[in-house]
ZAZA-681781 format. One record per atom (N, C-alpha, C): x, y, z. Coordinates in steps of 0.05 Angstrom, whole numbers, plus 5000, padded with zeros to 4 digits. Layout:
ZAZA-681781
XYZ/...
END
This chain:
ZAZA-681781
290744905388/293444795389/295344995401/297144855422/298445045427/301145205416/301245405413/303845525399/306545615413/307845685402/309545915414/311545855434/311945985460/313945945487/312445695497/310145665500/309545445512/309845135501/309045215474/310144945458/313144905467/314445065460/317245035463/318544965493/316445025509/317644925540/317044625536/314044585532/313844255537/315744115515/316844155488/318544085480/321544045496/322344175495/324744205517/324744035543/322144065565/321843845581/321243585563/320543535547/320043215539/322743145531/324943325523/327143285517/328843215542/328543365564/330043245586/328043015600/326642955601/325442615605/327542495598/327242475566/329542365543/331742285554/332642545557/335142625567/336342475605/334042435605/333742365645/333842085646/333041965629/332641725627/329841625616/328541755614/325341675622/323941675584/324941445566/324041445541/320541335529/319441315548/317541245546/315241435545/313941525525/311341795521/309841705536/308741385545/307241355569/307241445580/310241385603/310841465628/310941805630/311841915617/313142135609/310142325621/307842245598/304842385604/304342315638/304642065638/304142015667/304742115690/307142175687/308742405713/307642615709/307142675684/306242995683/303542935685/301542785690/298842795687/298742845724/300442655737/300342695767/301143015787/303143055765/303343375774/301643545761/299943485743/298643615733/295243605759/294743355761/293143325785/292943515809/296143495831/297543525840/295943895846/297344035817/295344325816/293544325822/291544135809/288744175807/288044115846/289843965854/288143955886/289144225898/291144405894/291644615900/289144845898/288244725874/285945025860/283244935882/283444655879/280644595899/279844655925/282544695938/283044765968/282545015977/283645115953/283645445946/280345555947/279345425934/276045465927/275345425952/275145265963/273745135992/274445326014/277545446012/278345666038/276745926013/276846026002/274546175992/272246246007/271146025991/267645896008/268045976041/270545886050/270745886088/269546156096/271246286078/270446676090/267246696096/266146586075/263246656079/261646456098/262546196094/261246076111/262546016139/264446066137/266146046166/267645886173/267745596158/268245286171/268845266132/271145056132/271844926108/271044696103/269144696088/268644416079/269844146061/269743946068/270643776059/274543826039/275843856068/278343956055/279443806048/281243876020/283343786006/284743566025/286443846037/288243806052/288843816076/289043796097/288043756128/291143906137/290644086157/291944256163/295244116171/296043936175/299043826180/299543836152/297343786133/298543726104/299343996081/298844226099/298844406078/302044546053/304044336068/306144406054/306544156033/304944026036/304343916000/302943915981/302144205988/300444425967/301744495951/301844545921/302844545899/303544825902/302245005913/303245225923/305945315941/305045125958/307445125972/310145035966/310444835957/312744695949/313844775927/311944855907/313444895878/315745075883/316945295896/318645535895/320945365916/320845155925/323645035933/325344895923/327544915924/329344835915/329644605900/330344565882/331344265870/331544035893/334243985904/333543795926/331543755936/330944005950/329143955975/325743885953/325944065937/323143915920/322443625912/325543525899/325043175895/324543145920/325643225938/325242925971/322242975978/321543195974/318343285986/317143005978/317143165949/314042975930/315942725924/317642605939/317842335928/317142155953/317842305980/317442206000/314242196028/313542436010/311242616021/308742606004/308542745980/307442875964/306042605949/306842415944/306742175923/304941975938/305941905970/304141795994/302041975990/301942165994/299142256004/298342275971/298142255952/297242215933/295941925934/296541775941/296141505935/293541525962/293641615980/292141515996/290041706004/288941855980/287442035982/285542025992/283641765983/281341675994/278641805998/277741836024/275941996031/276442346034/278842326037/279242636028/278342836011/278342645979/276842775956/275842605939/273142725953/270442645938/269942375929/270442155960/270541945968/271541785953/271441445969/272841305948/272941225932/269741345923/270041285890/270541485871/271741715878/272241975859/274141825845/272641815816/274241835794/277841865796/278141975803/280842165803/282341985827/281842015842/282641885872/283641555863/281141465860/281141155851/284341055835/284141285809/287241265791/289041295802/289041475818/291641465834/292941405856/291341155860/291541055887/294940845879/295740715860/297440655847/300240765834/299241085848/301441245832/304041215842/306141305813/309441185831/310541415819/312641545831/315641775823/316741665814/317441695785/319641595771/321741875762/320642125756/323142255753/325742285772/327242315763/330442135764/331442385782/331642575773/332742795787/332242965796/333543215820/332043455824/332043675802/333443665789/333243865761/331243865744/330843595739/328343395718/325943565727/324843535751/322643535765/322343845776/325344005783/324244305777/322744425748/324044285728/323744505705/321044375695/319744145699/317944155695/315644235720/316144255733/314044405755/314244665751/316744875741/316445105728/314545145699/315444985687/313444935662/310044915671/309644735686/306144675692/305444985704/307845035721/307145325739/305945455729/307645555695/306545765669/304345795667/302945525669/300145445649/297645625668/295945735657/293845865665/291945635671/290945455693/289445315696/286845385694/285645605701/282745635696/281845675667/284245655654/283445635617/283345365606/280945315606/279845055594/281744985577/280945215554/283045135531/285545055519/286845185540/290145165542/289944965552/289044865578/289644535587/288544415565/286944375555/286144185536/287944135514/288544355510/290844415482/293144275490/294244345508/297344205533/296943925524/293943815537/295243585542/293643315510/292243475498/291943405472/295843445463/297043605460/298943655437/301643395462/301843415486/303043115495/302842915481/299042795488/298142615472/299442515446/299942735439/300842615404/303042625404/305042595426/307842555423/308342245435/305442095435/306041775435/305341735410/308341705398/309241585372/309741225364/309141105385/308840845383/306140755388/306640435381/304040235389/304140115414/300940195431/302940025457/302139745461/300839665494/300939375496/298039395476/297039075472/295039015460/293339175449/295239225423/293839325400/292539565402/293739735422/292440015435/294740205410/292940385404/294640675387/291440835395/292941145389/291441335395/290741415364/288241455359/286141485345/286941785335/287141835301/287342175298/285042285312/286142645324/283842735323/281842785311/283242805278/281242915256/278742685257/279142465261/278142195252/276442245276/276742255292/274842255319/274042415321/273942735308/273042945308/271042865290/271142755262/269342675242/266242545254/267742275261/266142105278/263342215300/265342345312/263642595339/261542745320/261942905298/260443095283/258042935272/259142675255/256642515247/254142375266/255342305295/253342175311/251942525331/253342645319/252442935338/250442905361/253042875386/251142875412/250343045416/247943085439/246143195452/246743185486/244743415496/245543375526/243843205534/242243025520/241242845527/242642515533/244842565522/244942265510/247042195534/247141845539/249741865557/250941705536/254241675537/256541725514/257741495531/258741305512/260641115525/262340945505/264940995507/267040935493/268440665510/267340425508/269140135527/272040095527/273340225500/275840125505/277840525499/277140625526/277640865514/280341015510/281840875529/285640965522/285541265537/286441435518/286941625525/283541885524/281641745524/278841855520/278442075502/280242075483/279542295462/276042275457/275242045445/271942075437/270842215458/271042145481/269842355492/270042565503/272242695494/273142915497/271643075481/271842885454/270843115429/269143095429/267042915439/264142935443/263043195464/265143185486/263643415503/265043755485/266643785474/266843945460/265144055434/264343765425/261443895410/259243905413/259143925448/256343945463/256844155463/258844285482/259244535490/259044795464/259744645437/259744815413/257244855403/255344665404/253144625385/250544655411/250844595436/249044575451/249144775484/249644985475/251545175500/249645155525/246845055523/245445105546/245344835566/247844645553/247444455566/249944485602/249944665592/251644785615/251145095629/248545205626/247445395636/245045205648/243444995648/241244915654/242244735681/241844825695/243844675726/242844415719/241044205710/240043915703/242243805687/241343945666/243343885641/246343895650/247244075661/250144185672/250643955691/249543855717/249743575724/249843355716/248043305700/248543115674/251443085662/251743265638/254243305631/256543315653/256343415669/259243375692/259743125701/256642995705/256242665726/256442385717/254442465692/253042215690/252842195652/254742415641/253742345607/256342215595/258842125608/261342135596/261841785612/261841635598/262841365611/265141205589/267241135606/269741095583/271440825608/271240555599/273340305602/275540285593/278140205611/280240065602/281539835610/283539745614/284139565626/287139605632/287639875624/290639975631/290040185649/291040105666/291240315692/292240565678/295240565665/296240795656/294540975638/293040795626/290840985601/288741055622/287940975640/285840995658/285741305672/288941335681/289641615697/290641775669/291841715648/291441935629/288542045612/287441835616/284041865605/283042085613/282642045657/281542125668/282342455673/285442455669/285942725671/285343025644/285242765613/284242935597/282543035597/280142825608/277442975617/277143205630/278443125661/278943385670/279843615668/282643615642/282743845637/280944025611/279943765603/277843955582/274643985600/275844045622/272944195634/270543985648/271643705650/268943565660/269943385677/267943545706/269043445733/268943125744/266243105730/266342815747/265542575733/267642465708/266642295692/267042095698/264841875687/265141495695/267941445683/270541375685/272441235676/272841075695/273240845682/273240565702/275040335695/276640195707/278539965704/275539785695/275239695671/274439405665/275339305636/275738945634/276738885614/273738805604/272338935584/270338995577/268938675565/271038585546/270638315529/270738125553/271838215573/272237845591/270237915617/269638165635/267338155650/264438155636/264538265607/261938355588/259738545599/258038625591/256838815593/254438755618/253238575626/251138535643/250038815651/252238825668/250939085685/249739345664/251239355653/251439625637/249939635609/248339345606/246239375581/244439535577/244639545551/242539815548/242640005566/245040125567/244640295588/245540625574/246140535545/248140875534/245840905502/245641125505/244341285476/247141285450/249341235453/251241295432/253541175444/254541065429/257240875438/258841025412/261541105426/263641235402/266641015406/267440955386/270340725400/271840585371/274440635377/275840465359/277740295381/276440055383/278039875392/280739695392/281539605409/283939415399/283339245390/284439205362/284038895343/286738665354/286838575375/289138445391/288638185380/287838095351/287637785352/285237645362/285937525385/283137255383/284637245421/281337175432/282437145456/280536775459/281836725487/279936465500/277836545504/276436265500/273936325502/273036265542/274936155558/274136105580/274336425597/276936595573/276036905593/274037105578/271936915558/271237125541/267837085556/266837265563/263837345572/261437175558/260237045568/257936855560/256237025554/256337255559/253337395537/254537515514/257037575509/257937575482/257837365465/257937095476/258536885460/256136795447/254736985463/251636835454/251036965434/251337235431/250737435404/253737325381/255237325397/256137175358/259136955371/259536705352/260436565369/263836525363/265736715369/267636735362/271436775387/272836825368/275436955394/274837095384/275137305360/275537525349/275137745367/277337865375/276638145387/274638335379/275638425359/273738535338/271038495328/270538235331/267338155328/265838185357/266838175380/266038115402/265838385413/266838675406/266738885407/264139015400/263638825370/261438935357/258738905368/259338605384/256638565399/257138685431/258838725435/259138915456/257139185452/259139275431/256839515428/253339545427/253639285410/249839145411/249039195426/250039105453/249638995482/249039265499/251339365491/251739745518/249139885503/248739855475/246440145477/243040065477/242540275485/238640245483/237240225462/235740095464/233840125438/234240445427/235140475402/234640725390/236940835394/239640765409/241840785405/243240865387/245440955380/246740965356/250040955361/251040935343/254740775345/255040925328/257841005329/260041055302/262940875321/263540625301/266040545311/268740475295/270640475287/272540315277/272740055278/273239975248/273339655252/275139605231/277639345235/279739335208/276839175183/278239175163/277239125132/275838895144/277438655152/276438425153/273738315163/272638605179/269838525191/268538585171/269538705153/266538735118/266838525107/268938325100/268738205083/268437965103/269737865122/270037605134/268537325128/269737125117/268536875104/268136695127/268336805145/268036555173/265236585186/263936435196/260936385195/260636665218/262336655239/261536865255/261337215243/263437235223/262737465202/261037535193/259937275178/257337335165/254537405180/254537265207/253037245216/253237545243/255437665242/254937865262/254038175231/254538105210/253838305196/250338295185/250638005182/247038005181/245538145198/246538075218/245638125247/244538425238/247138575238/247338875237/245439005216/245438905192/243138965172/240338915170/239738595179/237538475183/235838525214/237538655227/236238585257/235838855269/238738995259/238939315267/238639485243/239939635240/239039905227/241739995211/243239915207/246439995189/247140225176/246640475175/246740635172/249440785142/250840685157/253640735131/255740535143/257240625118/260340435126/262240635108/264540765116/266340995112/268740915110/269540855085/271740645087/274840855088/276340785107/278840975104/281040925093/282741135085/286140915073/287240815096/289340715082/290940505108/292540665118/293740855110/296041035119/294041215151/291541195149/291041335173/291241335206/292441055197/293740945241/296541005236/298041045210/301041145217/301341355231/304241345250/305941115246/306040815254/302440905272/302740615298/302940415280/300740425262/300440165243/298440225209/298240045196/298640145159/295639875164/294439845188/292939705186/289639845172/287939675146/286439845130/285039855146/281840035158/280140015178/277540245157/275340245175/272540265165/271840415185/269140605174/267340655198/265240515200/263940345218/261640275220/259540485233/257540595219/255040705234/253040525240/250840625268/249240405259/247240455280/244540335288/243340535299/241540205310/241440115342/239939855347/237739835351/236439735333/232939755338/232239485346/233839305343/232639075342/230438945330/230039115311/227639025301/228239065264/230039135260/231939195233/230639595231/231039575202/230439795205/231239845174/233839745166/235539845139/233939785113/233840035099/233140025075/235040005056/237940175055/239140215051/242440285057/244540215051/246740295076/248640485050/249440715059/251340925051/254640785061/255040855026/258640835025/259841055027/262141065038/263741265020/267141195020/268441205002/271641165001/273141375011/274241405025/275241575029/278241545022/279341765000/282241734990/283941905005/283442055014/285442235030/284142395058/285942455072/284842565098/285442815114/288042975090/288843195098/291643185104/292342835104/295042895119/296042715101/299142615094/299842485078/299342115082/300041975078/299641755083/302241515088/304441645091/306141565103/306741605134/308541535137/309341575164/310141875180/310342015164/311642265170/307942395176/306242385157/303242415161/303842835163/303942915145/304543195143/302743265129/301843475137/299243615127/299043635097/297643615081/296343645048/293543795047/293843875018/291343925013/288643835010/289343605005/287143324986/286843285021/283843235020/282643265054/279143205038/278142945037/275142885037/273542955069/274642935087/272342915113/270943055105/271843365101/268843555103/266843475083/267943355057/265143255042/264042995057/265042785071/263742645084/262442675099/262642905113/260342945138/257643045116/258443325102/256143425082/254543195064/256342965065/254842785044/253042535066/254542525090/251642455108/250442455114/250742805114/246942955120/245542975104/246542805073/244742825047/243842595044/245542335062/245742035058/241441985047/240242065062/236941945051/235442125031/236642405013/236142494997/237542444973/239642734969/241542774941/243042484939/243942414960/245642194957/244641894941/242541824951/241641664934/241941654904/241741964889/241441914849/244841904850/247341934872/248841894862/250941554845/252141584824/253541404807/254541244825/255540934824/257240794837/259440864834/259641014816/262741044807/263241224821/261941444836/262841674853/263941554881/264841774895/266841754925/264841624939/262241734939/259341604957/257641564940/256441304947/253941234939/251941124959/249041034950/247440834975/247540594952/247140344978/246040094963/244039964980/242039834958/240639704977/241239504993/238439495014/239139265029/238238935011/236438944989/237138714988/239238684961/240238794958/242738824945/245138604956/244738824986/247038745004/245938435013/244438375014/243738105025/244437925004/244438024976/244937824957/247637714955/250037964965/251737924968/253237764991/250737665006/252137465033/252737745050/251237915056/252038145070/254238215072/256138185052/258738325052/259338715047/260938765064/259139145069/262839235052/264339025040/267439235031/265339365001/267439615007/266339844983/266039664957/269439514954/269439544926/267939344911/266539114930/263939004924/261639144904/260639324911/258839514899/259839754878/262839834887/263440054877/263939994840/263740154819/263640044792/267040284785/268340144771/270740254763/269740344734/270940564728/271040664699/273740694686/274440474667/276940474658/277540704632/278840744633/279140974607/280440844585/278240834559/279740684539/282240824525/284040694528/286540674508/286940604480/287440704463/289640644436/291640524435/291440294430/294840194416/295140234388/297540334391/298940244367/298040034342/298640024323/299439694302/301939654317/302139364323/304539264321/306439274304/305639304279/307539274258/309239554257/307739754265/308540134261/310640094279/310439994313/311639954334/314539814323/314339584305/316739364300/318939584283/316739714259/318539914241/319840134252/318340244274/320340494297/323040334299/323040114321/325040014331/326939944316/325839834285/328839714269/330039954248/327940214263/330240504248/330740574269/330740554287/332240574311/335540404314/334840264311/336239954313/339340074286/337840154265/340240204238/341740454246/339440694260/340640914268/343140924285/342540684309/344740634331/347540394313/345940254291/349040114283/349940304272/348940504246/351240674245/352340954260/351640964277/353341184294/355540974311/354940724309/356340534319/358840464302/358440484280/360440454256/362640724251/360840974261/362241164243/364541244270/363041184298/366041174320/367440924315/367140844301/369040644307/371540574285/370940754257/372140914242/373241134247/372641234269/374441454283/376541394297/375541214306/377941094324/380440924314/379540774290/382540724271/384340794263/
END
């Protein structure tokens, strides 16, 4: 996290946005994700005239020699005026029309910004944050990652359809329980701002360091292990730049509305799907994907996600996703029948139920973890609960740090989920239940189905002891009532 002068600069610039006109934490990341880009083609150009010395000839340049005064280098040290007119009139074009320039037209990066627009308002606006990015040490993974993680969480609203940004803690949790490998490829369909897989390649890099010393593996991870959908252009180019600044050059992020083209192409094609989706209601069924409809037959966003996920991973796959309450309990035939599904057909693993306070401020909506692992062939013996009452942070809106924090026993109690966990009480935070338990119950997977309350017996009183308090009570108050009022005569 970042501290100190730097915190306090990007404070101060988000304050003159504010201040500029520009109230939107969207937009706000957005301008700064483009000048943040902007550097990064500076550093690349840089590398390549590097490389020139030795090899003699520059390859595949950035920037083509008429263009070199819209090098981030160049421009940043002029003036206010003359800086807005550059990059509004210069700098912003050639952004958009990058193309074959870098790393053709389908580079990741290129693709996003083919759409890009200048919205800061003034030349002052747009110095002091180009002084600010200037600060930042770019070849430190960490600090960019930190930068543009601690932005991130200054979108304090909900945006279009049912999109909010996911805690980290929660997605950090999530990441630790499905614990990727440099094997696996990772795909998040509705990914926003791509935290999951952010924190997925951060606990490769933590837990699996040679996946980036083994030049296979290191290709892999750069190319081909990180795949993340949206259908918002704007989440698309802030996705893509998080990635990039937490260290991974060339990830799949792609414009698709996942529920209405559906998965065809992309079946069975991912070892681990990570995602908390938008619960936007119910869509048509004339824009909703015929091979979804076929796995369960509904609008439900949320149900159609689930078979999404079905759909994207391989045999032997595994999920951790968010889902609101209503997909545990749901009395509508497609409910029942996409949870059978999940127990009877696949492999169900747990269900991690969270408080509601954990999407504030976006929303107080209750939600779950679903684990689950596709065999197609079932698999479940058993499926692991756990309640989770607190999460470290308060559960209001303000969401301020506390002590009371279960994750870390939830992860420790998953890696016990097919041993210790079993002799534990219903009445505890976690338990297992069976599967034909759960079947008896119409496959309904909410906790408090299974979970057993222990009430603590109480003492009453006699009524009659209770009646005799009150009417010496009662004599006590008429005469102190009598004896002022003998005073007062």
């Amino acid at each position: 996290m970042i501290t100190g002068e730097l915190k306090s600069k990007v404070d101060r610039v988000w304050d003159a946005f504010w201040s500029g006109g520009i109230s939107n934490p969207l937009e706000v990341i957005e301008q700064i994700t483009y000048l943040l880009f902007l550097r990064r083609l500076d550093d690349l150009q840089t590398i390549t005239e590097k490389k020139a010395r030795i090899t003699g000839e520059i390859e595949d340049p950035v920037f083509l020699p008429d263009q070199h005064h819209l090098r981030w280098s160049r421009f940043a040290n002029l003036d206010p005026a003359e800086l807005h007119a550059l990059v509004s009139d210069e700098v912003f074009p050639y952004l958009r029309g990058l193309g074959q320039q870098v790393g053709g037209d389908d580079s990741t990066y290129s693709v996003h910004m083919k759409d890009a627009r200048f919205t800061i308002p003034t030349p002052a606006l747009l110095s002091r944050v180009v002084d600010m990015l200037g600060d930042i040490p770019m070849e430190d993974r960490d600090t960019n990652g930190d930068l543009y993680e601690y932005l991130l969480s200054k979108i304090a609203s909900a945006g279009t359809n049912g999109q909010f940004r996911t805690p980290r803690h929660i997605i950090n949790l999530m990441v630790a329980m499905m614990a990727p490998t440099p094997e696996d490829e990772i795909c998040d369909p509705a990914c926003g701002t791509a935290g999951f897989l952010v924190s997925a390649s951060e606990h490769i890099r933590e837990h699996h360091p040679s996946a980036l010393t083994n030049a296979k593996q290191r290709e892999h991870f750069h190319r081909s292990m990180f795949h993340g959908y949206d259908f918002d252009s704007t989440m698309l180019r802030i996705g893509s730049m998080n990635m990039l600044l937490h260290g991974i050059e060339s990830p799949d992020i792609r414009y698709r509305d996942s529920l209405s083209e559906g998965a065809a192409a992309d079946a069975q094609q991912y070892s681990l799907v990570l995602a908390n989706p938008p619960f936007a209601g119910s869509l048509d069924y004339e824009s909703t994907s015929k091979d979804l409809l076929r796995v369960v037959k509904t609008k439900k966003t949320e149900l159609l996600f689930l078979a999404l996920f079905l759909r994207l991973l391989k045999p032997g796959g595994r999920a951790a996703v968010i889902v609101p309450d209503g997909v545990l309990f749901g009395s509508s035939n497609a409910h029942k029948d996409l949870r059978r599904t999940l127990v009877e057909e696949q492999k169900l693993d747990a269900v991690v139920k969270l408080p509601s306070g954990v999407f504030k401020p976006y929303a107080g909506v209750s939600t779950a973890i679903l684990c689950f692992t596709k065999t197609d062939s079932g698999g479940t013996d058993d499926v692991w609960f756990y309640d989770v009452t607190a999460d470290g942070f308060s559960l209001d809106d303000k969401r301020n740090p506390i002590e009371a924090n279960d994750l870390p026993d939830v992860l420790t109690r998953w890696q016990q989920r097919t041993t210790t966990e079993r002799d534990r009480a219903r009445t505890d935070s976690s338990f297992v239940v069976p599967k034909a338990e759960i079947a008896e119950q119409g496959y309904d997977l909410s906790i408090n189905r299974y979970k057993e309350i222990v009430y603590d017996d109480v003492e009453h009183r006699d009524p009659l002891e209770i009646i005799a308090d009150i009417e010496e009570l009662d004599a006590e108050i008429a005469q102190g009532r009598a004896e002022l009022k003998a005073m007062l005569e």
